[in-house]
N, C-alpha and C positions, 0 to 999 in steps of 0.2 A: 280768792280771786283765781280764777284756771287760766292756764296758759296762754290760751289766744286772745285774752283781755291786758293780758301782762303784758305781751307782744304789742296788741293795740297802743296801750298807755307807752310804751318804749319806744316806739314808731313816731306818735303826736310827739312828743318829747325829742325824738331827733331833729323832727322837722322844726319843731320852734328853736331849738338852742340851735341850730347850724343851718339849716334850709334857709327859713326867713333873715337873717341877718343879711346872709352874704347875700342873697337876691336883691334885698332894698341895698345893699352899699356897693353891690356890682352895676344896679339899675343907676346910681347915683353915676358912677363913672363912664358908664354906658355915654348917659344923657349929658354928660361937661362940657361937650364941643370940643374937648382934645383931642386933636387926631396928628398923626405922626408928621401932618407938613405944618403943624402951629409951631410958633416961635418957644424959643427955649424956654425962655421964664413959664409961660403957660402950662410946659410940658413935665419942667419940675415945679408948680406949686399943684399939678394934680398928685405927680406920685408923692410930694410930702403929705398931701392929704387925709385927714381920718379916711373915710370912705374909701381910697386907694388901699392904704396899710389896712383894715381892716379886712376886707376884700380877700387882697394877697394873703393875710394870717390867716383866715375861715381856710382857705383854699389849701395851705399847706398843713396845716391841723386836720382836715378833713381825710388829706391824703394821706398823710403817718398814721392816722387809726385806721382808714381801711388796708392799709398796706397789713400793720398790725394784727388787724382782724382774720383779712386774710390767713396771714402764717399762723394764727391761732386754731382756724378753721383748718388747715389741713393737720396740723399738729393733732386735733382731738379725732380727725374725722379718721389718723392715721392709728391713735391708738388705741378708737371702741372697734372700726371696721377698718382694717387694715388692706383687704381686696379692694372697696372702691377709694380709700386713698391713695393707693397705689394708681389706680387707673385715672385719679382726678388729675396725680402729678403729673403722669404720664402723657395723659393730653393737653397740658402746658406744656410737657417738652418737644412734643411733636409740633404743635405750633410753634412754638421758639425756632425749632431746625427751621418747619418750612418759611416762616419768616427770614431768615437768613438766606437762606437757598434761593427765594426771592428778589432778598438784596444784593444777592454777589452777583448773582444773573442780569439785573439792571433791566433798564427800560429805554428804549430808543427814543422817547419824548424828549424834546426839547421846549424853551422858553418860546420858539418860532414854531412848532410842530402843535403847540397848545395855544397858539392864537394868545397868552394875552396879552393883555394892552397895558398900557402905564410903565412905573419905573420900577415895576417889580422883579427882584433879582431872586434867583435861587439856584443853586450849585447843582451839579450833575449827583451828587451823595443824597440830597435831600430831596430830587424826585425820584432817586430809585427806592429812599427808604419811605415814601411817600404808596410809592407805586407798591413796594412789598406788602404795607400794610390792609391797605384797600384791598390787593387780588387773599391774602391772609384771613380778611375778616370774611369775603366770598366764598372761598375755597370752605370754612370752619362753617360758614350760612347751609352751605350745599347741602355738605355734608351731613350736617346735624338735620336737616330735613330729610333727606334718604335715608337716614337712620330712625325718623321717628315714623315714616311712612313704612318703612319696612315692617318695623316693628309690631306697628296696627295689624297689617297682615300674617306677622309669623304669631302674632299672639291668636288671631283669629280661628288659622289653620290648629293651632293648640291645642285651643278648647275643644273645637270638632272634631 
């Protein structure tokens, strides 16, 4: 069997042991009719729930292996090619800062300046680290498209 069958078969495989589960026992939790203004009793016989615990464990299981996977992935990717593990680290770290640099700097939004409605509360820390994330994930969109358009063209000029 060659590689990109293995991969295929590994793939089907992920998705049935971990995709499908938690989608039906999330879609289960989804669909309960609990929501944060129901009464107590409702609200703890969903989280003692199969479907809830189950849900939560997919979720947290899923996280530890990719986290896992991750540090695995830089770990091998550091010791066959060590130039682009270095630079993979290295733009997580630059993200990290500018993350940060984001968040100490803040956001002038408030819970009145964002219009909404209802009894939704949220601290001054948790729309700056709100607001860091979003302008983070823009700044990294930008970027990595002026990087791949550029690139179109210096390969172009290259060849000719």
């Amino acid at each position: 069997m060659d590689n990109e069958k293995k991969l295929n078969l590994l793939g089907l495989i992920i998705k049935i042991v971990f995709a499908v589960p938690a989608l039906i026992l999330s879609f289960i939790v989804m669909t309960s009719g609990v929501t944060g203004d129901s009464d107590e009793t409702a609200k703890q016989g969903l989280m003692d729930s199969v479907s809830f615990s189950g849900a939560i464990n997919i979720s947290i299981w899923a996280t530890v292996i990719a986290i896992f996977l991750v540090i695995l992935f830089f770990a091998l990717t550091l010791a066959s090619r060590p130039k682009e593990g270095i630079k993979s680290i290295a733009g997580i770290i630059i993200s990290f800062v500018l993350f940060f640099v984001l968040y100490f700097i803040g956001t002038n939004d408030t819970i009145e300046s964002l219009n909404v409605v209802g009894d939704i509360v949220a601290s001054k820390a948790t729309m700056n680290f709100v607001h860091a994330g979003i302008w983070t994930a823009i700044i990294g969109m930008i970027v990595c498209s002026l990087i791949a358009m550029l690139m179109g063209f210096i390969m172009k000029f290259i060849k000719n």
